[in-house]
N, C-alpha and C positions, 0 to 999 in steps of 0.2 A: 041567125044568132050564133055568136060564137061559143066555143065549149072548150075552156081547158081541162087538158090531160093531162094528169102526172104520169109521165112514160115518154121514153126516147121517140121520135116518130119510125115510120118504117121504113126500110133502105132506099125503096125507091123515091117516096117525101122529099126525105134526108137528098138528097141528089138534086130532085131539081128543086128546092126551096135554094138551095147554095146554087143555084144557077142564076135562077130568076132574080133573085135579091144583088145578084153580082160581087158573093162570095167566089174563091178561087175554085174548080172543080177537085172533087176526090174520088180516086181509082174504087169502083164497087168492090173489088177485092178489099182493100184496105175497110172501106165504110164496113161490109157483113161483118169483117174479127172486132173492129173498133167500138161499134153502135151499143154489145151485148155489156162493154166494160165500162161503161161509161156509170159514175157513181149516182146521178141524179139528171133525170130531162124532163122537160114537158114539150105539149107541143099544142097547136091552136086549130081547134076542125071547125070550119064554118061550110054550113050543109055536110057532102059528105069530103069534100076536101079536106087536108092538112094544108093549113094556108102561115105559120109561124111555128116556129123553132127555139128549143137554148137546152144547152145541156152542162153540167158540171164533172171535171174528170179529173183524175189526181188519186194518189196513193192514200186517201182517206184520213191523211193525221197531219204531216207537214206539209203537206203543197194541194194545192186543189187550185184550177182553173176553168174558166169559164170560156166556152168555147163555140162557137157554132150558131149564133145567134141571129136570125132572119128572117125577116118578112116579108109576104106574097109581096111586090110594090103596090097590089093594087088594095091592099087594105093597111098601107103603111101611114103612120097619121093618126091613130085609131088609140095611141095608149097600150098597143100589144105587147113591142117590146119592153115597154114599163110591168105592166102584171106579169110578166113571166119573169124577169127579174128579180121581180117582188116574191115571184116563187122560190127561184135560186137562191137570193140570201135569208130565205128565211127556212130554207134546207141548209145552209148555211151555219144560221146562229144558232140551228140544233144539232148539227153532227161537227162541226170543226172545231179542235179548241181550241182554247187561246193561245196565241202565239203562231196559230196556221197562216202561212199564207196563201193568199187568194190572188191572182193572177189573170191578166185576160189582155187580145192584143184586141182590139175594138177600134173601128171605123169613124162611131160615132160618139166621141168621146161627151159630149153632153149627158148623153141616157148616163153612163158608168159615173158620172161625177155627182149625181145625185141620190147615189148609192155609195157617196165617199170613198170612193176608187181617187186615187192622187197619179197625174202622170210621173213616172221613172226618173224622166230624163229632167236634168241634166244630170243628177245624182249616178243615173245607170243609167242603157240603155237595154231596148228589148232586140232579142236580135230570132235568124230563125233559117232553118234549111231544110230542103224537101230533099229526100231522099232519093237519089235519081233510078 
């Protein structure tokens, strides 16, 4: 059965869910400062695993993004990343005001477009660099 959590997962989750899902990897230095500042997460335990991910991050008033969003593969299919979504923007319709923007660079732009996300481009582009 699975069980959402409202709370970030824990470091080590956090690592391999972005592995396993074939998000890019992040430096565990970075993730321990990162994880604690993040404005809003949940995360998905089925038995005693952490098997999905999403979290929202941002300076709480003009920008908020949505970031980090993955699934075990082996429970992918399932509607997960849809109810954690459905968690986000409805942390969302209650703490952002109007005029916030919401941001997110996403793989699978289907889930985000049924949540009225509009791609950038051509208007802009999203652009992005790791810090070497």
């Amino acid at each position: 059965m699975y069980k959402l959590v409202q709370q970030v997962p824990a470091v080590d989750d956090f690592i391999r869910l972005r592995k396993i899902s074939g998000l890019s990897p992040r430096p565990r230095v970075a993730v321990e400062k990162g994880l604690p500042n993040s404005l809003f997460g949940v995360h998905i335990v089925f038995g005693q695993h952490t098997i999905a991910m999403a979290r929202v991050i941002g300076d709480g008033g003009l920008n908020f993004e949505i970031n980090d969003v993955a699934v075990d593969p082996e429970h992918q299919g399932k509607g997960l990343g849809r109810q954690m979504m459905t968690e986000l923007m409805d942390y969302l319709e209650a703490n952002a005001p109007t005029g916030a923007m919401v941001t997110l660079l996403g793989d699978v732009p289907e889930l985000y477009l049924k949540f009225g996300f509009k791609l950038s481009s051509p208007g802009s582009e999203g652009m992005y660099l790791v810090m070497p």
